[in-house]
C-alpha positions in Angstrom: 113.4 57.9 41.8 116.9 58.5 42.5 119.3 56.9 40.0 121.5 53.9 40.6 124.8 53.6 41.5 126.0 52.4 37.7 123.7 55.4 36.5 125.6 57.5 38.9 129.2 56.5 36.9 127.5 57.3 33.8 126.5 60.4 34.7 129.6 61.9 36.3 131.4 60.0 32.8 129.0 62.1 30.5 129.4 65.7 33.1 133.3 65.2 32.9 133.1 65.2 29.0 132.3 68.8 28.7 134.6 70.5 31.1 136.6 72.6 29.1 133.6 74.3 28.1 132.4 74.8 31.7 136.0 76.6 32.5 135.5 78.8 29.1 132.1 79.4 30.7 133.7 80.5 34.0 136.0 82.3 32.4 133.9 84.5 30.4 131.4 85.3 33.6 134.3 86.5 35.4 134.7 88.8 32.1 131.7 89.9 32.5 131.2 90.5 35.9 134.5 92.7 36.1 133.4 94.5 33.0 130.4 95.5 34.6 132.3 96.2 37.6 132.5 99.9 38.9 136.2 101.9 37.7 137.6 104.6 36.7 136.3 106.5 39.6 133.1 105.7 39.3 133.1 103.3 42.3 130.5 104.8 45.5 131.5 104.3 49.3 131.2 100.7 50.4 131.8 99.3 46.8 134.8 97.1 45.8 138.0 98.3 44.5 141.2 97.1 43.0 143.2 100.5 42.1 143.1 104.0 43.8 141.4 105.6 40.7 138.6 103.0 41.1 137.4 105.7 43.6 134.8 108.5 43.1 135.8 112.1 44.5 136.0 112.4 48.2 137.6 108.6 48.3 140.5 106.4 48.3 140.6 102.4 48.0 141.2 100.5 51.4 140.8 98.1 54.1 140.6 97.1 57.3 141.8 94.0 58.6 141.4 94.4 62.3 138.2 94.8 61.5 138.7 91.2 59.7 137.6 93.5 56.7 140.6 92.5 53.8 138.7 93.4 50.8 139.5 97.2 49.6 136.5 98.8 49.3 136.4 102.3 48.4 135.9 104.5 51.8 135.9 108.0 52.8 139.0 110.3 52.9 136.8 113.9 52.3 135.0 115.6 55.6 131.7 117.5 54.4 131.7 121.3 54.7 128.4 121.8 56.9 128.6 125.8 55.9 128.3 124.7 52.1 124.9 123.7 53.3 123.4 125.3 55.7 125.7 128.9 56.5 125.1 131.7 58.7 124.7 130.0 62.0 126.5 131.0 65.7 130.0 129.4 65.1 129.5 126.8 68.2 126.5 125.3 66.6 128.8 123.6 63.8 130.9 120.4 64.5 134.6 120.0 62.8 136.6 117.4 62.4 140.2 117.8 64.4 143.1 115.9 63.7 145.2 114.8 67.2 149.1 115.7 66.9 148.1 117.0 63.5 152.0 117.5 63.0 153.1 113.9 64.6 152.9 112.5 60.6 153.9 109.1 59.2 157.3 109.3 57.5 158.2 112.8 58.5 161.9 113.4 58.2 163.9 113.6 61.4 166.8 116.0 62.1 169.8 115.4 60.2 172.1 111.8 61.4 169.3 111.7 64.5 166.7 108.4 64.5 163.6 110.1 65.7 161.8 107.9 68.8 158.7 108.9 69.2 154.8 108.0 68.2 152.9 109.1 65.1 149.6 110.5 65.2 148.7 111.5 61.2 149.9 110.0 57.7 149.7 113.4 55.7 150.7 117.2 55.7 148.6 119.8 57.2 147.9 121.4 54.3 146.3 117.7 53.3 144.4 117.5 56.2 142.9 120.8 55.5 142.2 120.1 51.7 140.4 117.1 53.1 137.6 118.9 55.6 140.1 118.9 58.7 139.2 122.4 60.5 140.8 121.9 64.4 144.5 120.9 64.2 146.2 120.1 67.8 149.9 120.9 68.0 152.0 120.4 70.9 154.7 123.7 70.6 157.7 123.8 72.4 161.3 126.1 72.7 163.9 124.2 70.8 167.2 125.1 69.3 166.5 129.0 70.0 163.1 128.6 68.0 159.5 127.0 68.9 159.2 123.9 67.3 156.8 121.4 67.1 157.8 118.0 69.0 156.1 115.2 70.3 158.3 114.6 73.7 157.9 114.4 77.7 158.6 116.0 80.5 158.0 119.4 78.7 161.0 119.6 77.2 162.0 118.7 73.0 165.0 116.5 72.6 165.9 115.9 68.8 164.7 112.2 68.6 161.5 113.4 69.5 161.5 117.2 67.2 159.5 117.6 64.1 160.1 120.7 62.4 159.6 124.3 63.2 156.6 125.8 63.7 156.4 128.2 61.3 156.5 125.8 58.5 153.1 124.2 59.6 151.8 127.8 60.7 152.6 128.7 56.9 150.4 125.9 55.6 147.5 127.6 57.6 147.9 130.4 56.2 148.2 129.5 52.6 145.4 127.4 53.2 143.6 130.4 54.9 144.6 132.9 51.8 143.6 130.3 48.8 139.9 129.9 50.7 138.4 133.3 52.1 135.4 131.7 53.6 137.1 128.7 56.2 137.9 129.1 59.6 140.5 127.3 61.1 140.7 126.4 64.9 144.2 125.5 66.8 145.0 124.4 70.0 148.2 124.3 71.5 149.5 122.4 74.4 152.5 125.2 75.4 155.5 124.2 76.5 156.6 127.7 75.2 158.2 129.9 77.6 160.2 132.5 75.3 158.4 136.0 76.4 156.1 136.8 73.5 157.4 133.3 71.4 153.7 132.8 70.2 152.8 136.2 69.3 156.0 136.4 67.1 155.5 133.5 65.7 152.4 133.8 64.4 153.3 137.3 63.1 155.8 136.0 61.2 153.6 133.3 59.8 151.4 136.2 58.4 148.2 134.3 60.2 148.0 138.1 62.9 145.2 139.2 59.8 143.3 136.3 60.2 143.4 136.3 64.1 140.1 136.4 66.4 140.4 138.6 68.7 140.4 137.1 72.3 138.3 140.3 73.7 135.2 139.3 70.8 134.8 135.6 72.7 131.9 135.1 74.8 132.8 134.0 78.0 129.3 133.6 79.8 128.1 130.6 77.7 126.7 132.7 74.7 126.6 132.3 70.8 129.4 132.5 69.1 129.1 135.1 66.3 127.9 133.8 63.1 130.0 132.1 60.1 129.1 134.7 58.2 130.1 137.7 60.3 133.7 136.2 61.4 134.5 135.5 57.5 133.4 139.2 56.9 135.5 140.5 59.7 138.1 138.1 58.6 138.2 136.7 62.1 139.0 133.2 61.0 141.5 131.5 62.8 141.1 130.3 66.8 143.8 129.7 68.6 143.7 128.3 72.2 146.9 127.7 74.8 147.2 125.7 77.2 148.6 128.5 79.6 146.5 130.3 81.6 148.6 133.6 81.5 149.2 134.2 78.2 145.5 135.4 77.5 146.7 138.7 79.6 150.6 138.6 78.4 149.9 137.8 74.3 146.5 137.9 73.9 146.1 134.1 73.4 142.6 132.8 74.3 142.7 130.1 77.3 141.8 127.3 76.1 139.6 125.8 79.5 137.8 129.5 79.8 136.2 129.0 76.7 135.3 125.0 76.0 134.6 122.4 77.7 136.8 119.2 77.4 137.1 115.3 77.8 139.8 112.7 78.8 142.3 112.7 76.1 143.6 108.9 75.6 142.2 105.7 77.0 140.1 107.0 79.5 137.9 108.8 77.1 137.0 106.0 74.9 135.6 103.7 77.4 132.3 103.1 76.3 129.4 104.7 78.4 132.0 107.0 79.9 132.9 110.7 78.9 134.2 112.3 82.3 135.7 115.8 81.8 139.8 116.4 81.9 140.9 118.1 84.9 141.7 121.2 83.5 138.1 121.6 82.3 134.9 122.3 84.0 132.2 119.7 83.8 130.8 118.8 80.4 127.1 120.1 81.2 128.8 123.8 82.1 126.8 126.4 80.9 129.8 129.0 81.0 131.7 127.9 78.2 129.9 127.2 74.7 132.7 125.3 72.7 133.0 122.0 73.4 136.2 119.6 72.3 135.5 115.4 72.6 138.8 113.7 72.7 138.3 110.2 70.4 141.6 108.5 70.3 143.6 105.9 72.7 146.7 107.0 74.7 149.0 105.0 72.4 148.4 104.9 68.4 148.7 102.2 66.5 147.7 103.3 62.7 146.1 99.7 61.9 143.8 99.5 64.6 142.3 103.1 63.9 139.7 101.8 61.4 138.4 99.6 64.0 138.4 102.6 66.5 136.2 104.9 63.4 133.6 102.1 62.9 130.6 102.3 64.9 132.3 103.2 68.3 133.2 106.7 67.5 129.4 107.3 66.8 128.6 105.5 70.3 131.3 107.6 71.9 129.7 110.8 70.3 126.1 110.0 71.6 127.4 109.2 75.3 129.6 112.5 75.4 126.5 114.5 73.8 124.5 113.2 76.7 127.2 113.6 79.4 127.3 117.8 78.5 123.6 117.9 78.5 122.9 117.4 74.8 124.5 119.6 73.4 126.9 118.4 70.4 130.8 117.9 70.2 131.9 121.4 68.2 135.3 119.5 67.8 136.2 116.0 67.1 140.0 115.3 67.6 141.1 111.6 66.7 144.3 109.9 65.1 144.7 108.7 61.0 141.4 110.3 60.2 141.1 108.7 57.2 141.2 105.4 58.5 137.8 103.4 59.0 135.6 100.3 57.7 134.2 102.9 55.2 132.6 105.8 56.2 134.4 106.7 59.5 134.3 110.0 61.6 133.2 111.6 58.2 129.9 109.9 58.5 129.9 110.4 62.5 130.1 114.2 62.0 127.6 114.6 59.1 125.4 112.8 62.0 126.6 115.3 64.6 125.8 117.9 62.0 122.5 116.9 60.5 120.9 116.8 63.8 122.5 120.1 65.6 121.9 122.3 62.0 118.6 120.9 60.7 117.0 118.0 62.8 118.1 115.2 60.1 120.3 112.1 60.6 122.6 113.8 57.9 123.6 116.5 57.5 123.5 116.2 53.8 119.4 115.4 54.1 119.5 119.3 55.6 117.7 121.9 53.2 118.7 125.5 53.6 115.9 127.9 54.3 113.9 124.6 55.2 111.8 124.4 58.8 114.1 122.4 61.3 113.4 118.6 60.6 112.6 118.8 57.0 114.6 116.5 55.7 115.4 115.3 51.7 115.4 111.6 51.2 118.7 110.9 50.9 119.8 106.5 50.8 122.4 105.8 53.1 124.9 104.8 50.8 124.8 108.0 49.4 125.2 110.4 52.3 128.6 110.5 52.0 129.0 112.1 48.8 129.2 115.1 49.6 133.1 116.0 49.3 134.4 119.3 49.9 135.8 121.3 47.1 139.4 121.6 47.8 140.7 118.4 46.6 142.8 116.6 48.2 143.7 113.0 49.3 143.7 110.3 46.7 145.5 106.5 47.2 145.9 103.8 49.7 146.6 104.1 53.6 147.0 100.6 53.7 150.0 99.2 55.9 152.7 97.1 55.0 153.8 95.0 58.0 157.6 96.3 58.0 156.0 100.0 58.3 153.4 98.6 61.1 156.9 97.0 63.2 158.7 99.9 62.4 156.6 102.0 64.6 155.6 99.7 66.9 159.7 99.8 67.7 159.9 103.2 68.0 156.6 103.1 70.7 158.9 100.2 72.4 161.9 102.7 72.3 160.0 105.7 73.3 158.9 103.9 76.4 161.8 102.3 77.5 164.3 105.9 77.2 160.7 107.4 79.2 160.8 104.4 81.9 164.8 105.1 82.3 164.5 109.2 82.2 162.2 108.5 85.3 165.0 106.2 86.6 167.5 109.1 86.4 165.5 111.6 87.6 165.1 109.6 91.3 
C-alpha cells in the first residue's frame, strides 16, 4: 500500500533530519574508494589516473578527448621488444614500430631570431623514441648552410623557417643509443634531398654509425630471408639505412630504398579504410622480389590531438587490410605520427598483434613461448598483454594538449600552407 500524501511530508521531514550524517557518509566512501584506488605506479593499462607516477613501467597518465575519452587513464608509451621473446629469426619476420618525421618534434628550437613554419610530426628526442621500443626512424635530409641538415620543407630545398638541426646531432643519438645496447638494430630511411658528392657517407662517418653499418652487398634482393637477429648482432651489422635515390647504392653504397621493400601511400590515401594501394615508387604490395615491407599509418597533415583517435582500433584495421593487400604477409615497419598517443593501448598493442601471429601463431605476441610449436600459446588476459615494457626506460608524464599549444600549431600548418600556396604563385 503506497503511503499517503501527509505520510509522504512526514517522511521526507524525518529523511531530511539526518543529512549531515549522509554527507559524512559520502564523504568517507569517497575516502575509501580513493584509498583503495591504484597509485604510486601501481596503476595497469586502462585504469584511472590522476598523476604521472600513478602509472606502472611502460606507461604514462592520459586522455583522449577526440575520442570523447576525458578521463586519464594510464596508457601505453613502451613498444615490446619481440627479440626479448622469441630471438633468432630472419630479420623480415619481425615487425617494428617507426616513428614518421622522427626529427619534426614538438617544441624543438628554431634557428636563432627565425619563427620556424612548418608541421610537427613527434613530441620527444630520438634518443626517447628509441628508449621507448621505436626501431625505424624516417628523416627527410637535406644540403643546408654548407652542411646536411634535417628540415621539414618543399620543393626540395631547406629554408630556415622550415630547418631543424643538423644531422649529425640526431645521427649521434643512434649511435649512442646503438653503443649503450649491443643487441638492437636500428633501421633509417631517408627521403634525400642531398646532393653534396659523398654528403651521406661522410656524414655517417663522422657520426661513428660506419661500424654498425649493413653492408648493402649482404641484402637479398630476390625476395629471400633476411639473415637472422642473431647473426647481424654478431656481425655487428645493425643499422639499415635506405635512400630515396636510386644512384647512390652504386656512388656511396646506400641501399635503395624501393629495391629492397615494398611500400604504401604515405598520407591520406593510405588510411582510407579497405584500401592499401602501393606508392609509386614501389612495386606492388604482393611482390615477391622484395622481403621488407614498410605500411605508412599517418594522414598527410598532423594534428597531435586527433592521433589517439587515429591509434584506436583503425590502425589495427589498416594493418589487417594492408596484410591482405601484400598477400599476407605482415608489415616489417609501422611508421605513424605522436606514437604515444592512443585511447590506451595504441600501435603498441597493434604490433604485439602483428608480432604474435607472424613469430608464434598467438594474438600476442607476449602469449608467444620460445622453443614452443607455432600456436602454442600462454594464457595471457587482455588487460595484461601490454605489460611487457622494454628495458631501456624511457618516457614517463603526460602528452596531453593545452589548447594554446593545439592553435599554436594549427597556425603554423595555416602559415606553412599559405607561404607554399604563394611559392607556387611565384614560381608561374
Amino acid at each position: 500500500m503506497f503511503p499517503s500524501f501527509s505520510d509522504q511530508r512526514r517522511l521526507c521531514r524525518a529523511s531530511a533530519i539526518p543529512n549531515g550524517y549522509f554527507l559524512l557518509l559520502l564523504i568517507i566512501s569517497v575516502l575509501i574508494i580513493n584509498s583503495a584506488a591504484c597509485s604510486n605506479r601501481n596503476c595497469q593499462v586502462l585504469e584511472p589516473c590522476s598523476l604521472p607516477t600513478d602509472c606502472g613501467p611502460g606507461l604514462y597518465c592520459g586522455n583522449c578527448p577526440a575520442m570523447g575519452k576525458n578521463q586519464p587513464i594510464c596508457t601505453r608509451g613502451q613498444a615490446t621488444i619481440p627479440t626479448t621473446i622469441i630471438n633468432g629469426l630472419p630479420f623480415n619476420k619481425y615487425s617494428w614500430l617507426m616513428t614518421h618525421n622522427a626529427f619534426s618534434i614538438v617544441d624543438a628550437p628554431p634557428l636563432p631570431g627565425v619563427q620556424r613554419i612548418t608541421f610537427y610530426n613527434q613530441e620527444d628526442t630520438v634518443t626517447n623514441q628509441l628508449r621507448n621500443g621505436v626501431r625505424g626512424l624516417m628523416l627527410d635530409m637535406y644540403d643546408f648552410e654548407n652542411d646536411i641538415w634535417l628540415c621539414h620543407s618543399f620543393r626540395g630545398q631547406c629554408y630556415n623557417f622550415t630547418a631543424f638541426q643538423p644531422a649529425i646531432n640526431t645521427l649521434k643519438e643512434v649511435e649512442t643509443f646503438l653503443s649503450e645496447n649491443p643487441s638492437e638494430i636500428v633501421t633509417i630511411v631517408i627521403e634525400d634531398y642531398v646532393h653534396t658528392p659523398k654528403g651521406l657517407t661522410n656524414l655517417f662517418t663522422n657520426a661513428g654509425l660506419d661500424k654498425y653499418w649493413f653492408p648493402v652487398s649482404k641484402m637479398p634482393r630476390k625476395g629471400e630471408d633476411w639473415p637472422t637477429v642473431t647473426d647481424m648482432v654478431q656481425e655487428n651489422h645493425r643499422l639499415l639505412v635506405f635512400t630515396s635515390i636510386a644512384s647512390k647504392e652504386a656512388d656511396e653504397g646506400i641501399a635503395y630504398q624501393w629495391r629492397y621493400m615494398v611500400e604504401n601511400e604515405p598520407g591520406d590515401a593510405g588510411v582510407v579504410q579497405g584500401s592499401c594501394p602501393n606508392r609509386k615508387e614501389s612495386r606492388p604490395l604482393n611482390s615477391k622480389s622484395a622481403s621488407l615491407f614498410l605500411q605508412n599509418s599517418f594522414p598527410s597533415f598532423p594534428v597531435e590531438s586527433d592521433s589517439c583517435k587515429e591509434h584506436s582500433a583503425t590502425v589495427g584495421e589498416l594493418v589487417g587490410t594492408c596484410y591482405k593487400a601484400a598477400g599476407n604477409v605482415m608489415p616489417n615497419f609501422l611508421a605513424v605520427n605522436f606514437y604515444m598517443r592512443s585511447d590506451g593501448g595504441g600501435v603498441f598493442d597493434v604490433l604485439d598483434g602483428m608480432n604474435g601471429q607472424t613469430l608464434c601463431g598467438c594474438s600476442s605476441v607476449a602469449a608467444c613461448q620460445a622453443g614452443a610449436p607455432f600456436g602454442t600459446c600462454k594464457n595471457v588476459a587482455v588487460s595484461n598483454t601490454t605489460q611487457t615494457p622494454n628495458t631501456f626506460g624511457g618516457f614517463s608524464g603526460s602528452v596531453q594538449l593545452s589548447g594554446s599549444a593545439s592553435t599554436i600549431h594549427f597556425m603554423n600548418l595555416l602559415y606553412f600552407f599559405l607561404l607554399f600556396f604563394s611559392f607556387l604563385v611565384f614560381q608561374l
